[in-house]
C-alpha positions as CSV (number, residue, x, y, z in Angstrom):
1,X,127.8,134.2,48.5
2,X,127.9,138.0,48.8
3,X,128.8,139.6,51.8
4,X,125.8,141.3,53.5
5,X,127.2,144.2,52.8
6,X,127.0,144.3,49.1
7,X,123.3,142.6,49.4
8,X,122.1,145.5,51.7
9,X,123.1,147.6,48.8
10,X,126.4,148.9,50.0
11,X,126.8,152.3,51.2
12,X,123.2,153.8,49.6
13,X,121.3,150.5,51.4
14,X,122.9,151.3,54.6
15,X,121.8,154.6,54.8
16,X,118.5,154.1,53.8
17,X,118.5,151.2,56.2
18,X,119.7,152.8,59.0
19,X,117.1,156.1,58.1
20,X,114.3,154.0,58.2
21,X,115.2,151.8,60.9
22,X,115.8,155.1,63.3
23,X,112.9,156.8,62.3
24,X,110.8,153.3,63.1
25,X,112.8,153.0,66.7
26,X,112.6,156.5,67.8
27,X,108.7,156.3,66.9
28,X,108.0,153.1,68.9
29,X,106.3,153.4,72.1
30,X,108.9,150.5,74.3
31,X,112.0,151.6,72.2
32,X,111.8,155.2,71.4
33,X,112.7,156.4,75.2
34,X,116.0,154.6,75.1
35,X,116.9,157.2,72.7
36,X,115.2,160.3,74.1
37,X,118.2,163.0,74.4
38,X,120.5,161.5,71.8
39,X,121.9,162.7,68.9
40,X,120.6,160.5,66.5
41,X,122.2,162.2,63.3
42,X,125.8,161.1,65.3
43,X,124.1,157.8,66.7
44,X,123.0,157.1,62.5
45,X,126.9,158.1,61.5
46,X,128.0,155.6,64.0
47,X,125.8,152.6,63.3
48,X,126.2,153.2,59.7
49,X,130.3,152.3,60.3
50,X,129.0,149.5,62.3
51,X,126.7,147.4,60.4
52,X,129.2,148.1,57.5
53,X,132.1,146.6,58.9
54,X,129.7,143.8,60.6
55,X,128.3,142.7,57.4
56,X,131.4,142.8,55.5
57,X,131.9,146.2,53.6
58,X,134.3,148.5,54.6
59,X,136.3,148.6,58.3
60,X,135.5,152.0,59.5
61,X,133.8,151.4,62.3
62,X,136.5,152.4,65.6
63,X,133.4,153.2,68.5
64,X,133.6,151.2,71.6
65,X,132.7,147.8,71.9
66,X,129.2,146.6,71.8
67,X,129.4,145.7,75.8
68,X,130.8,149.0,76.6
69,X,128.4,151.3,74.2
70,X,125.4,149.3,75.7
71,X,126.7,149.1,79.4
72,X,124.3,150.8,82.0
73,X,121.3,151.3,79.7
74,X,119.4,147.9,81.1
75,X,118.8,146.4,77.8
76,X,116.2,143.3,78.1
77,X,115.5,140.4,75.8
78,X,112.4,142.1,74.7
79,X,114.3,145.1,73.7
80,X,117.4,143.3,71.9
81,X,114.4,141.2,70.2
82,X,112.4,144.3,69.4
83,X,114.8,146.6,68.0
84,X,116.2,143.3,66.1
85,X,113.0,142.8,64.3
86,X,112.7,146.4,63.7
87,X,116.0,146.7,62.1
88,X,115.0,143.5,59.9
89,X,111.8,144.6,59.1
90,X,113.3,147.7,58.0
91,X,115.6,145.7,55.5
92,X,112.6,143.3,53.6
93,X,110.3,146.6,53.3
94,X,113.3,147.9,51.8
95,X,113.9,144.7,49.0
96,X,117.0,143.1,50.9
97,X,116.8,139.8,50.0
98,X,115.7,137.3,52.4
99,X,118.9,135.5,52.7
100,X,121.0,138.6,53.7
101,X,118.0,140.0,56.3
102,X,118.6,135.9,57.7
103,X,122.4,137.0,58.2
104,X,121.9,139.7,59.6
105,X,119.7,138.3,62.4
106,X,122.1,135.5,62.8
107,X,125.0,138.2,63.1
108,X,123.3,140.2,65.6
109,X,121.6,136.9,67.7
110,X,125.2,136.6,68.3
111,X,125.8,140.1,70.1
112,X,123.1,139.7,72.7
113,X,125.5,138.8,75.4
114,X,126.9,141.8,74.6
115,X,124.1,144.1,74.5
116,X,121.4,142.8,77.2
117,X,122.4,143.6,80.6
118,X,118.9,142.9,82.6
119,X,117.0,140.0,82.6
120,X,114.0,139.9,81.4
């Protein structure tokens, strides 16, 4: 199987993922004030690195952990769950097939721990 990476579309898909993803958050009545006062164009640069090295392309990612970028910002469930079905959403309206937007749920089910800090 390809790695995620190649199936999002490598670096193009990325970037168009992460564009529309952002522009969907940052428009969203529960998730949009999380990211009031940020610099999204740096916030988009840094994700982009992310998700790439996540899903399998290239290792470029070297941000702070997932526990420490998150830590302090009272992240719920309902938040980790919205902005995950954003982000997936984001991938099937852009032709990602199914399999890989199914891996990338499963990859980033497994960094709640690291991400939710409230319960609730």
């Amino acid at each position: 199987m390809p790695e995620i990476y190649e199936q999002v579309g490598g670096p193009d898909g990325m970037r168009a993922a992460v564009t529309v993803f952002y522009n969907r958050v940052v428009a969203d009545e529960q998730l949009g004030p999380w990211f009031e006062g940020v610099d999204l164009e740096r916030l988009k640069a840094h994700q982009r690195a992310f998700l790439a090295a996540a899903f399998g392309g290239p290792q470029l990612f070297s941000g702070r952990s997932l526990r420490d970028a998150h830590a302090g910002m009272e992240i719920t469930d309902a938040a980790f769950d919205r902005i995950v079905t954003t982000l997936l959403t984001s991938l099937a309206d852009l032709g990602v097939p199914n399999e890989a937007v199914i891996g990338v749920g499963e990859r980033l089910e497994l960094a709640r721990g690291d991400i939710v800090t409230v319960a609730g």
